[in-house]
Every structure is written in C-alpha cells, then in structure tokens.
C-alpha positions as CSV (number, residue, x, y, z in Angstrom):
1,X,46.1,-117.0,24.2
2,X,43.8,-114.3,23.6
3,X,41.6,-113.9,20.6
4,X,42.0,-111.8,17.9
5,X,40.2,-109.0,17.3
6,X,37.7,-108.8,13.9
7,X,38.7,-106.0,11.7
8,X,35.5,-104.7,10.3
9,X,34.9,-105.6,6.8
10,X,34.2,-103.4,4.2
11,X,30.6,-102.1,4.3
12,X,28.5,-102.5,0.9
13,X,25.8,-100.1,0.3
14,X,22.5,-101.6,-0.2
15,X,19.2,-100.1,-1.5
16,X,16.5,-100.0,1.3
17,X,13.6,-103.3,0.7
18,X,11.3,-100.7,1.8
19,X,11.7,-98.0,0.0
20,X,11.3,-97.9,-3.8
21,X,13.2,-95.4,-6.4
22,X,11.4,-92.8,-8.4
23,X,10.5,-94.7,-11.6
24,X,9.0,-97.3,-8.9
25,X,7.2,-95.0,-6.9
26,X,3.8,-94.3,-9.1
27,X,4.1,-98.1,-10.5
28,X,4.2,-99.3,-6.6
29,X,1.6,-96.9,-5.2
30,X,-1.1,-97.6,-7.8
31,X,-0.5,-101.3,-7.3
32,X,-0.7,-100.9,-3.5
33,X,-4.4,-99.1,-4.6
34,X,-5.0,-101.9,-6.1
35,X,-4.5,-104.3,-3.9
36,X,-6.4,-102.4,-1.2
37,X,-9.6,-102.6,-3.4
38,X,-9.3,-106.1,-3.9
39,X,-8.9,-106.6,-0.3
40,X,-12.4,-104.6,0.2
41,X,-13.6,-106.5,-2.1
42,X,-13.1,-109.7,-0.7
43,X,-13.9,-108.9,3.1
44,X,-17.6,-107.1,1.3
45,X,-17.8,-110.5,-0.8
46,X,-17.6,-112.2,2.7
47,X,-19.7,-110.0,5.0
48,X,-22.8,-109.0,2.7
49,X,-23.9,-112.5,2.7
50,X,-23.9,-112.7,6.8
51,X,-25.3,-109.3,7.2
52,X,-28.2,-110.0,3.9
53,X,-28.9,-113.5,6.3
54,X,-29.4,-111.3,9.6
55,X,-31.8,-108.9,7.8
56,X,-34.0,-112.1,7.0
57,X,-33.8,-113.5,10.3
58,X,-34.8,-110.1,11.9
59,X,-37.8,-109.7,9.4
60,X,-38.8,-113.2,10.1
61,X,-39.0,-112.5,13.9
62,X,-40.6,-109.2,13.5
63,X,-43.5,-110.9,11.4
64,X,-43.6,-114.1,13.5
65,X,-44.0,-111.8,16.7
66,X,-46.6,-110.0,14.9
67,X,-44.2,-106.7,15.6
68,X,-45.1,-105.6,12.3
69,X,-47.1,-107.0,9.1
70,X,-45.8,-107.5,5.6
71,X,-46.9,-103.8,4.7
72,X,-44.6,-102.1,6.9
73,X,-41.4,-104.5,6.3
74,X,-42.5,-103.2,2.3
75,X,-42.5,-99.4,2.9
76,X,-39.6,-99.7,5.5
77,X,-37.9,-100.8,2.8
78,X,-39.0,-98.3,0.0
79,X,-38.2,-95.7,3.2
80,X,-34.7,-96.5,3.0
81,X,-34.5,-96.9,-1.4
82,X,-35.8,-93.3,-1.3
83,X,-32.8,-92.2,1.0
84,X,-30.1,-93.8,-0.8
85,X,-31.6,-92.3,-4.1
C-alpha cells in the first residue's frame, strides 16, 4: 500500500533568537559593551601577570650577563614613564 502523503501543517510565525526588537536593541547593545569590557578585563587580569614575570626575568639576565648595570635598567625605565606621559 503506498504511503500517504503529509499535508504541511500550518506554519507559525516566530520571532528570530537572533535578532532583538527596538525597545531591546539599546538595552542588548550596551550589555554586549559590557560584556566585551569584562572580557578584556579578564584576559589583561590574566596576561599582565605573565608579561610583568618576563620583564623580571629579562632584567635579571641583562644584569647577570653584565649587558647593562642597575643605572641603565633605572633610566630605561624613566625613558619609557616620560613617553607614556
């Protein structure tokens, strides 16, 4: 016997997930800021650390290579102060 074909049912409109309504929009957009900050912040909260350590081990190295003395790690550093200033 051969099978019956479906009869489509009745389509119900839906409103998009993705896409938010007016009176959403500026609500949903500042939040999305929001979280993207907080995102930064976190990854910064993670990296500075790391990249602060790396600094010191460099330094360390430069002085125990006697690259450079403690006088020029001091005004490197005021150097780079003065240009952020």
């Amino acid at each position: 016997m051969p099978r019956k074909k479906k009869t489509p049912s009745p389509m119900r409109r839906r409103r998009p997930r993705g896409r938010a309504t007016k009176a959403e929009a500026k609500h949903t957009s500042e939040s999305g800021l929001s979280r993207q900050v907080d995102e930064l912040t976190e990854r910064l909260d993670i990296v500075l650390p790391e990249v602060t350590a790396r600094v010191a081990a460099l330094e360390h190295l430069l002085l125990e290579l006697t690259l450079c003395t403690h006088d020029d790690l001091r005004r490197a550093r005021q150097f780079v102060r003065e240009q952020e200033a």
